[in-house]
C-alpha positions as CSV (number, residue, x, y, z in Angstrom):
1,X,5.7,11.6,-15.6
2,X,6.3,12.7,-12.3
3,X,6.5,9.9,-9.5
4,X,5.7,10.9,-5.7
5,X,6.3,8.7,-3.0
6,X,4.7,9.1,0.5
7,X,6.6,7.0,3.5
8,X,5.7,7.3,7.7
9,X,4.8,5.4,10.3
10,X,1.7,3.0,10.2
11,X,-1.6,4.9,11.1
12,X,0.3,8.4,10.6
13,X,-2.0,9.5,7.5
14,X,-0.2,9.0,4.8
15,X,-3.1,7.7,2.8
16,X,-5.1,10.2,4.6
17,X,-2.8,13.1,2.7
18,X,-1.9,11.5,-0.6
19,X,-5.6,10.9,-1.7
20,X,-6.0,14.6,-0.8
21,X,-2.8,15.1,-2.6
22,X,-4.4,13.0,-5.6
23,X,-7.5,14.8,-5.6
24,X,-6.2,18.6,-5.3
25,X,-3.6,17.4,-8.2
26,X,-6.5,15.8,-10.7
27,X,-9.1,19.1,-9.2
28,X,-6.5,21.1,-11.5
29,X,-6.7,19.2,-14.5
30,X,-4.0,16.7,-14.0
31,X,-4.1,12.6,-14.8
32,X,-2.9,11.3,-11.4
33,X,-2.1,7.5,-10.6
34,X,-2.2,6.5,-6.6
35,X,-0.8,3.1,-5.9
36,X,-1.5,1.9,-2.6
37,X,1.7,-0.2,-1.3
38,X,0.0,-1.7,1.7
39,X,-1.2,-4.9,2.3
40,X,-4.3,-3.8,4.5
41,X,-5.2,-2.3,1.0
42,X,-7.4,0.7,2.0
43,X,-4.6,3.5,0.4
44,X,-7.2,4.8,-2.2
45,X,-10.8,4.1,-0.4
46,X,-10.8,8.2,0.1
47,X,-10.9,8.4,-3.2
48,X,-12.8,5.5,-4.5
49,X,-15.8,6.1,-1.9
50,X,-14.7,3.2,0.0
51,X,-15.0,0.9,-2.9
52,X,-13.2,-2.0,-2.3
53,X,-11.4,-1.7,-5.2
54,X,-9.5,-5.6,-6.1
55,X,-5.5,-5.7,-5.6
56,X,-2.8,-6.5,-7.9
57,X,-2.1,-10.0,-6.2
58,X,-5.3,-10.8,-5.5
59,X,-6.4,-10.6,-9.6
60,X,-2.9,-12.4,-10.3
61,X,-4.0,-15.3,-8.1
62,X,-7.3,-15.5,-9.8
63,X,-6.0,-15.3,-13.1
64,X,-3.4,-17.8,-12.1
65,X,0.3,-16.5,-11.4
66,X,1.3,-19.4,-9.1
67,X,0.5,-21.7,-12.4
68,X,1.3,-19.2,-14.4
69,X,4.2,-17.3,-13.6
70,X,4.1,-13.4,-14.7
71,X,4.9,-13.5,-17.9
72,X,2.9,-16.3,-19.5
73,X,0.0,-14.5,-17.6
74,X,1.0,-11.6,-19.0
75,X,1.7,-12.2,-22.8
76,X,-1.4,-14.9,-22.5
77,X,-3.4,-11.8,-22.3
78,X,-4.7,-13.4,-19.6
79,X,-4.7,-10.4,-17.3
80,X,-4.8,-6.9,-18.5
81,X,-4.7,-2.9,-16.6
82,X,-8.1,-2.6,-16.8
83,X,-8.5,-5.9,-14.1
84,X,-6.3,-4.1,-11.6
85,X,-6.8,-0.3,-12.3
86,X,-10.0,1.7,-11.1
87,X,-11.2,5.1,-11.4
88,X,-11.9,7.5,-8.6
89,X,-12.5,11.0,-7.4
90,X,-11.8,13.2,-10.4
91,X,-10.7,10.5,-12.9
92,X,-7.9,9.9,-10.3
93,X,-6.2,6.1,-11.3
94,X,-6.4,3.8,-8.2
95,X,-5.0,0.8,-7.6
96,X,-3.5,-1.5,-4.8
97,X,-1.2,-3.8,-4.3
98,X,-2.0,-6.0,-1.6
99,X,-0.8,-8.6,0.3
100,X,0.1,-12.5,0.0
101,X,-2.1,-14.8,1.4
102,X,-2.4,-14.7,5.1
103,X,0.8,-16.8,6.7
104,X,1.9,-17.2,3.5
105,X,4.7,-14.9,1.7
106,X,6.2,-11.4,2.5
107,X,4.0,-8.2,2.3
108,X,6.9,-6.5,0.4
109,X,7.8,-9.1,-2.2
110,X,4.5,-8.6,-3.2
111,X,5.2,-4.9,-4.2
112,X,7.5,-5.8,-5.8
113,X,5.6,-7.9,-8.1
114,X,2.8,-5.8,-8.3
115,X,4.6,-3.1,-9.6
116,X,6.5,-5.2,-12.2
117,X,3.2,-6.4,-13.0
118,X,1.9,-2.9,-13.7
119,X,5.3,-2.3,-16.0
120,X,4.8,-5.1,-17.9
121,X,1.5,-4.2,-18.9
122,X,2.7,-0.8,-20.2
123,X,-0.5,0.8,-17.7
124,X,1.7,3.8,-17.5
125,X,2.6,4.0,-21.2
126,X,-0.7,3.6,-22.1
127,X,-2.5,5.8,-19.1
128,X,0.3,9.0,-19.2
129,X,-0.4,9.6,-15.9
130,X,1.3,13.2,-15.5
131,X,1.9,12.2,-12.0
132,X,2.0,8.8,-10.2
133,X,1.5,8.7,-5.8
134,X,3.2,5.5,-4.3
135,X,1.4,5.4,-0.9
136,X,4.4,3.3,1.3
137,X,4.2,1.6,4.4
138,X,7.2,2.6,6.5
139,X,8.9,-0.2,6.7
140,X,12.1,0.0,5.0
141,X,14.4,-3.0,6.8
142,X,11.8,-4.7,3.9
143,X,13.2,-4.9,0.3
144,X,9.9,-4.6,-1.0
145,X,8.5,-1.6,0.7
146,X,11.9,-0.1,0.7
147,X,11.6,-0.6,-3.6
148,X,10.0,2.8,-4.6
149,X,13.0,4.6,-3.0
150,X,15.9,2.0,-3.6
151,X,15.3,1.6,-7.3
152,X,14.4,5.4,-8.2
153,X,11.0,5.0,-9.5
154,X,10.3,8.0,-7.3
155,X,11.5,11.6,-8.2
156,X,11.7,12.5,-4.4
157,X,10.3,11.0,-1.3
158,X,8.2,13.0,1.4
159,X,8.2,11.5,4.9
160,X,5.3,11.6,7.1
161,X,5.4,12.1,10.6
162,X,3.8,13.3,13.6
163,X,5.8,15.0,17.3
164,X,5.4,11.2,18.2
165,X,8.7,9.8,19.1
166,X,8.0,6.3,17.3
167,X,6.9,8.5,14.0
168,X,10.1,10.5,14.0
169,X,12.3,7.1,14.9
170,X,10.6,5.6,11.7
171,X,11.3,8.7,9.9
172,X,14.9,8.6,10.9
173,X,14.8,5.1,9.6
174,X,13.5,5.8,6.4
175,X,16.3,8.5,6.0
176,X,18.9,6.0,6.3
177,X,16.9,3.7,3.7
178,X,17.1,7.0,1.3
179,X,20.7,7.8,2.6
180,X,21.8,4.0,1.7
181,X,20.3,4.0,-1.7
182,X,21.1,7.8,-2.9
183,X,24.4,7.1,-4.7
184,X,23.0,3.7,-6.1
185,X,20.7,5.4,-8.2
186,X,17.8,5.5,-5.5
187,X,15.5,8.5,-4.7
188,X,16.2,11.8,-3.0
189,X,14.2,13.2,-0.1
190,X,11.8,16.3,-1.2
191,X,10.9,17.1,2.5
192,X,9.1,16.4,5.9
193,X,5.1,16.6,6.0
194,X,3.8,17.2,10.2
195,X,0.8,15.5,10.4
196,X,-0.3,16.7,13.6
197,X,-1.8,13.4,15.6
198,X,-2.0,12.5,19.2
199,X,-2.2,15.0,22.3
200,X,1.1,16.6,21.2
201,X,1.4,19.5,18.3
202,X,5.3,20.3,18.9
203,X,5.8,22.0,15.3
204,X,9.6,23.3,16.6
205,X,10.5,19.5,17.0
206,X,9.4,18.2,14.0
207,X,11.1,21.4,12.8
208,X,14.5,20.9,14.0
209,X,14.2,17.2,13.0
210,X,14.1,18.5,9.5
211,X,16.8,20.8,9.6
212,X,19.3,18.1,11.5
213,X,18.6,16.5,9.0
214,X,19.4,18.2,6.2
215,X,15.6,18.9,4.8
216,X,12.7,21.1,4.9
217,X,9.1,21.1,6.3
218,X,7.2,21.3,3.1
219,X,4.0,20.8,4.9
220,X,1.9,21.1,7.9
221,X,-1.4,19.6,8.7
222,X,-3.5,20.5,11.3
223,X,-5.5,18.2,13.4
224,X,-8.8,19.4,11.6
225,X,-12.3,17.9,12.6
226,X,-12.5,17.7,8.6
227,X,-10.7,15.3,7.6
228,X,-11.9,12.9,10.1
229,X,-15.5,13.7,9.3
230,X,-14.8,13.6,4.9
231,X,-12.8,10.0,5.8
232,X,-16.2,8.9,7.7
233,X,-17.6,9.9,4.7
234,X,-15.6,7.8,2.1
235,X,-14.4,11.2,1.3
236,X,-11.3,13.1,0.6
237,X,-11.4,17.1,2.3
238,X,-11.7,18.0,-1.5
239,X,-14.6,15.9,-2.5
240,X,-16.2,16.3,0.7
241,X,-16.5,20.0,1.5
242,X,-13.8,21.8,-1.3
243,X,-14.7,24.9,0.6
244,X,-13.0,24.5,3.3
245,X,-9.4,26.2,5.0
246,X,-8.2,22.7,5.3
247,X,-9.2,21.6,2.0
248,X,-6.9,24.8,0.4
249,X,-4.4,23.8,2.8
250,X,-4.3,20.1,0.7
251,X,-4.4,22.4,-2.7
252,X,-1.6,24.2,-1.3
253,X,0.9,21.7,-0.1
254,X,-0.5,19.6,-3.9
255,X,1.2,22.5,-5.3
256,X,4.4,23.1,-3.5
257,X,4.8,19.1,-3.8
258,X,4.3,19.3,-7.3
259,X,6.9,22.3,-7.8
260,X,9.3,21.5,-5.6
261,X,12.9,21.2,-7.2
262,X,14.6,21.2,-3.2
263,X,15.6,17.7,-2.9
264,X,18.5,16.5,-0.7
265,X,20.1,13.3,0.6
266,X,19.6,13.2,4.2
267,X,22.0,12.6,7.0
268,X,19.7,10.3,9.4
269,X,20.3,10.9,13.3
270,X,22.8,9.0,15.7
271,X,20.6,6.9,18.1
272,X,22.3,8.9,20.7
273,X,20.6,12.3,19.1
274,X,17.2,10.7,18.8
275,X,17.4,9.7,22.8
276,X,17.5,13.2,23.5
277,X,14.4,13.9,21.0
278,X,12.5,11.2,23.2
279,X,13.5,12.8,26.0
280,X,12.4,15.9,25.2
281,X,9.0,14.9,23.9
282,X,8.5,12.8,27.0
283,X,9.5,16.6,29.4
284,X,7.1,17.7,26.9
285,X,4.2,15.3,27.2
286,X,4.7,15.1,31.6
287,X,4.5,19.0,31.1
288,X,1.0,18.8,29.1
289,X,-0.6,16.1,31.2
290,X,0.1,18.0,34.6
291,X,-1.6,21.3,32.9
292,X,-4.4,19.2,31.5
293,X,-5.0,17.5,34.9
């Protein structure tokens, strides 16, 4: 079983490119799992048709876990994989964490659970999903969302970012969350995905980023009309139009993902070589807006 994991800044489409991942990966005849580790929930809609499919915590509060505790709820019977796993595009396995109760709990501890939960049931022993998509929000200061990468259960992380300064500061961050756990048995970094977002599309930045790092640029997406028009939709690119150069583009990076054996530990940035990033994206940015106006 091969485990995937996709970090980034909030709103930088990692959902938006591991359901096409998801689809382009079952669209070839494998069993694919996407868990959605995001308490908003909405990781698989792409590939669910915007079913609102119900999360982990949210059955486990139903079925009584605060009573309960996971265990008894667990060897009661009185849950199973089938309450908190749904089908989807291609016979793609969806399912979502969630969140705690509004003011109540942490957002992370409850990946944490949901993912024990899903052990505990044996959903992967009994589904042998040949590859499993962790869809993470990019907060790694949180144990819970930092999990994933910090115990392992990913073969290799793949950052999402933009030439947005904030999405390559949370991508440095997330390299010293991968840096910290690497030697403790915690997951290597596969590469850097540019999601081109925004009124910037600096591909040499996000470029050199990589390689300061110490890592590749496995993938670059465009800022296609497509994808916004399969999302309105409910749609993955795949499901949506399969016809398309963006939708080969998604098979294409499925496949490099899928075969890629270059992993490294990376060596996050200094804050005083990330000021200079910003400062070159802002030059960047004045420059644009002047030609624009």
């Amino acid at each position: 079983m091969r485990q995937i994991a996709f970090y980034g800044k909030g709103g930088i489409g990692k959902s938006t490119i591991g359901s096409n991942i998801a689809a382009a990966l079952a669209e070839s005849g494998l069993s694919v799992m996407m868990i959605g580790c995001d308490p908003k929930a909405d990781c698989t809609r792409n590939l669910t048709g915007e079913v609102q499919i119900p999360t982990i915590l949210d059955v486990s509060r139903d079925k009584g876990i605060e009573r309960l505790g996971l265990e008894e709820l667990v060897e009661g019977k009185k849950i199973e994989f089938a309450d908190v796993i749904h089908r989807g595009y291609r016979g793609v396995y969806c399912a979502e964490c969630g969140g705690p109760r509004p003011g109540f709990g942490c957002a992370g501890r409850g990946v944490i659970v949901a993912i024990d939960l899903l052990k505990r049931l044996k959903a992967f022993e009994e589904l042998k999903p040949d590859v499993v998509i962790y869809d993470v929000l990019g907060d790694v200061v949180c144990g819970g969302f930092a999990m994933p990468l910090r115990r392992g259960l990913a073969d290799e992380v793949y950052i999402v970012t933009s030439a947005d300064y904030l999405a390559l500061y949370a991508a440095n961050n997330i390299c010293k969350g991968i840096s910290a756990f690497a030697n403790k048995g915690g997951s290597p970094l596969g590469g850097i995905i540019y999601n081109v977002r925004g009124m910037l599309d600096e591909a040499d930045v996000v470029y050199d980023f990589a390689e300061k790092i110490g890592s590749q640029v496995i993938g670059h997406i465009p800022n296609a009309h497509e994808i916004a028009e399969a999302e309105i939709d409910g749609n993955t690119v795949i499901a949506y139009d399969g016809n398309t150069e963006i939708a080969n583009l998604f098979r294409d990076l499925a496949v490099k993902i899928y075969n890629n054996s270059q992993t490294s530990v990376p060596t996050p940035l200094s804050p005083e070589k990330m000021i200079k990033i910003g400062q070159e994206i802002r030059r960047r940015t004045k420059e644009k807006y002047k030609k624009e106006v």
